[in-house]
Residue frames as qw, qx, qy, qz and C-alpha x, y, z in Angstrom:
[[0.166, -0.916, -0.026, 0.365, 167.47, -0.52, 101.54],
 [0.775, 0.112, 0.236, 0.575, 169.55, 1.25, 99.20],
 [0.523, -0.663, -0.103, 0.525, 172.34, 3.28, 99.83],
 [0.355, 0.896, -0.062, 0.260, 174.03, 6.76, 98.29],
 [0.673, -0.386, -0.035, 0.630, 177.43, 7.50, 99.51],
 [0.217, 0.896, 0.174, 0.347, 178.20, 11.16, 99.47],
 [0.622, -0.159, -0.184, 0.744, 180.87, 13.52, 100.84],
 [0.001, -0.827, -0.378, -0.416, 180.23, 16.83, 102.29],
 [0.001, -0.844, 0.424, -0.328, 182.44, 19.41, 103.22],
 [0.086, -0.629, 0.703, -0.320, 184.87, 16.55, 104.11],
 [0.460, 0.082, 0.653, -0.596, 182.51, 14.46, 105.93],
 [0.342, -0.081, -0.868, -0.350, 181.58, 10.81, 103.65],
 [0.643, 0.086, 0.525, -0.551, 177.69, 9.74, 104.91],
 [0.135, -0.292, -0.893, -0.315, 175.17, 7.23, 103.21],
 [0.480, 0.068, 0.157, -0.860, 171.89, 8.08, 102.97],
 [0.187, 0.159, 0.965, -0.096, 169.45, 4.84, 102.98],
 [0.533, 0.059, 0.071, -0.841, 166.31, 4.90, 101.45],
 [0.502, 0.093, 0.809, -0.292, 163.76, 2.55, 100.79],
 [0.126, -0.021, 0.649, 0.750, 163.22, 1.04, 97.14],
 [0.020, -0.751, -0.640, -0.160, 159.15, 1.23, 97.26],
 [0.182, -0.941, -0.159, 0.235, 159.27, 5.15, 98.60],
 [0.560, -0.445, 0.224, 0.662, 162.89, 6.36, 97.01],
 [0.209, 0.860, -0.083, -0.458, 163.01, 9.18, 94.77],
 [0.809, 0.579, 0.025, 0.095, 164.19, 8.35, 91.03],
 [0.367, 0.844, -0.368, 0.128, 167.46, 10.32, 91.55],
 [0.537, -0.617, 0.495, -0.292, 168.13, 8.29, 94.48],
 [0.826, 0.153, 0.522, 0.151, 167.74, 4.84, 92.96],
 [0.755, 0.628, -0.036, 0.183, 169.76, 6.09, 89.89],
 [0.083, -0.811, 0.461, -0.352, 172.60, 7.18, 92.09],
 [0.755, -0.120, 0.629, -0.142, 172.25, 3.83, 94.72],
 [0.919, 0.269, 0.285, 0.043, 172.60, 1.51, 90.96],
 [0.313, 0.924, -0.172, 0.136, 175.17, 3.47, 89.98],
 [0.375, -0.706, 0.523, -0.296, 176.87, 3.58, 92.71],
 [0.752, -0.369, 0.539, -0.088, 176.62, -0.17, 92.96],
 [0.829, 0.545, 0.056, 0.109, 177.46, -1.18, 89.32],
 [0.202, 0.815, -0.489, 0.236, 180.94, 0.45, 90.16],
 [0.494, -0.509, 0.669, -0.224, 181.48, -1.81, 92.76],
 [0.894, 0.271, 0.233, -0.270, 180.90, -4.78, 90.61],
 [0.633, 0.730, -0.172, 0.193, 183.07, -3.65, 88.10],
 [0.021, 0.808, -0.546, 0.221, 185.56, -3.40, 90.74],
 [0.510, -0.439, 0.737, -0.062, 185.31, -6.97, 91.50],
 [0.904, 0.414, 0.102, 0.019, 185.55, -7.92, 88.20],
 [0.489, 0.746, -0.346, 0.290, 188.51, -5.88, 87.43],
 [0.517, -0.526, 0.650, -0.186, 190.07, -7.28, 90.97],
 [0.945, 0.154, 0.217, -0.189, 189.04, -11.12, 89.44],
 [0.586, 0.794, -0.127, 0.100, 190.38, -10.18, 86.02],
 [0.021, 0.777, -0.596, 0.203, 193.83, -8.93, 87.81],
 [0.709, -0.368, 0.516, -0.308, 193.61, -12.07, 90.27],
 [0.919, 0.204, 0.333, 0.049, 193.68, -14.79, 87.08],
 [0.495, 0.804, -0.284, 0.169, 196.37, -12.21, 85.07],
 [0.234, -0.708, 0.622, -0.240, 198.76, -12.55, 88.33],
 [0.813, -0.244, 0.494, -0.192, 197.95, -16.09, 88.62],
 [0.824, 0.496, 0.052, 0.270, 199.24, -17.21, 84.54],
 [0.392, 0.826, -0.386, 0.124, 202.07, -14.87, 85.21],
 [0.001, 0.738, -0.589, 0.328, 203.28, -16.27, 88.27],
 [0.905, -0.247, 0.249, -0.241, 202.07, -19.73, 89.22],
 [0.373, -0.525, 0.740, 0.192, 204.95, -22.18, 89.40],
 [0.611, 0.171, 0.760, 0.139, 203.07, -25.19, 87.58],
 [0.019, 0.115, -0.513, -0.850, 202.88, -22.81, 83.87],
 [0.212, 0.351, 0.888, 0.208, 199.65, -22.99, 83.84],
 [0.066, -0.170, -0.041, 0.982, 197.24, -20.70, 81.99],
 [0.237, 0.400, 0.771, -0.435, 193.75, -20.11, 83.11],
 [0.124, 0.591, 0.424, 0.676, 191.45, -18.66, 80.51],
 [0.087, -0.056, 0.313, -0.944, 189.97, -15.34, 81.32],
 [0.058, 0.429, 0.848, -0.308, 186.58, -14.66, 81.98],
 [0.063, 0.358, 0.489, 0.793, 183.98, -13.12, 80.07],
 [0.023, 0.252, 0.553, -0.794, 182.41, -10.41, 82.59],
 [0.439, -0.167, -0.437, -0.767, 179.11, -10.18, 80.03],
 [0.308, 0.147, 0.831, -0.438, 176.62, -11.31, 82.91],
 [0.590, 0.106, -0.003, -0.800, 173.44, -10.58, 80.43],
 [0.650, 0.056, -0.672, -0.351, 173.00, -14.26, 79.60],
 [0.423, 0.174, -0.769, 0.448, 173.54, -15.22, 83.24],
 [0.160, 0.043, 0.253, -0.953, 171.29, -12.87, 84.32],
 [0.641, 0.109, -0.363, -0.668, 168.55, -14.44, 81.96],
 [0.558, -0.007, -0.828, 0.062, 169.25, -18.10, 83.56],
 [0.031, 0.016, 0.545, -0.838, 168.72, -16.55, 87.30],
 [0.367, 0.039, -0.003, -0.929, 165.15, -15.39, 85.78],
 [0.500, 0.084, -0.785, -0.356, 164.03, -18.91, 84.93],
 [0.843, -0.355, -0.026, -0.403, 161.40, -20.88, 87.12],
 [0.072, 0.502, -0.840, 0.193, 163.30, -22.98, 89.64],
 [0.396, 0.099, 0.869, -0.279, 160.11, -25.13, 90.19],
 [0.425, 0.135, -0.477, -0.757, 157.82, -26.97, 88.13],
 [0.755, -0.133, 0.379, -0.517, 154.63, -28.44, 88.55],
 [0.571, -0.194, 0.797, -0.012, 154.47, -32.52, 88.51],
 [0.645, 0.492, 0.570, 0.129, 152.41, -32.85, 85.14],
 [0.220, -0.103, 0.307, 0.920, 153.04, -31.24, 82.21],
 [0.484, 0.438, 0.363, -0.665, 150.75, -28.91, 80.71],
 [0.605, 0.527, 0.555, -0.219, 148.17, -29.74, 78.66],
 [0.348, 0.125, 0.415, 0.831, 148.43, -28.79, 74.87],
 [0.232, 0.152, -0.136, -0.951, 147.25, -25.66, 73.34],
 [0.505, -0.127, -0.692, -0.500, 144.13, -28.23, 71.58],
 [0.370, -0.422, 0.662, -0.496, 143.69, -29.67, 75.34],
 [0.894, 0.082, -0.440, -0.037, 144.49, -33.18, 74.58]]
């Protein structure tokens, strides 16, 4: 299910739909919506490792973190099983 958060006269709902049957504007609103939140717990992280080099007793200073996920994203996509032989070649030797 995925949600829209909206405010009307005053008055915050969510509106739920389902991703097989939701309406384009809905799912572009609902990815939106959630890509902001993301970003807000990167930029929370981010703040979390800046506070931690200024103020940790033992000087020490963490690198940051590079919040590009697209390569991370591309590992995720990879087969997490594989069959027992390998395949055959292209010649099928």
């Amino acid at each position: 299910m995925h949600p829209v958060r909206i405010s009307d006269k005053g008055e915050q709902m969510v509106i739920w739909a389902d991703i097989v049957t939701a309406k384009p504007q809905h799912m572009r609103v609902s990815l939106a919506q959630n890509r902001q939140g993301i970003l807000a717990d990167c930029v929370a992280h981010s703040t979390t490792v800046e506070s931690y080099n200024a103020n940790n007793r033992h000087q020490a200073t963490l690198d940051l973190f590079d919040y590009n996920f697209n390569s991370d994203i591309e590992d995720k996509k990879m087969p997490v099983d594989y069959p027992d032989e390998p395949p055959s070649s292209p010649d099928g030797e």
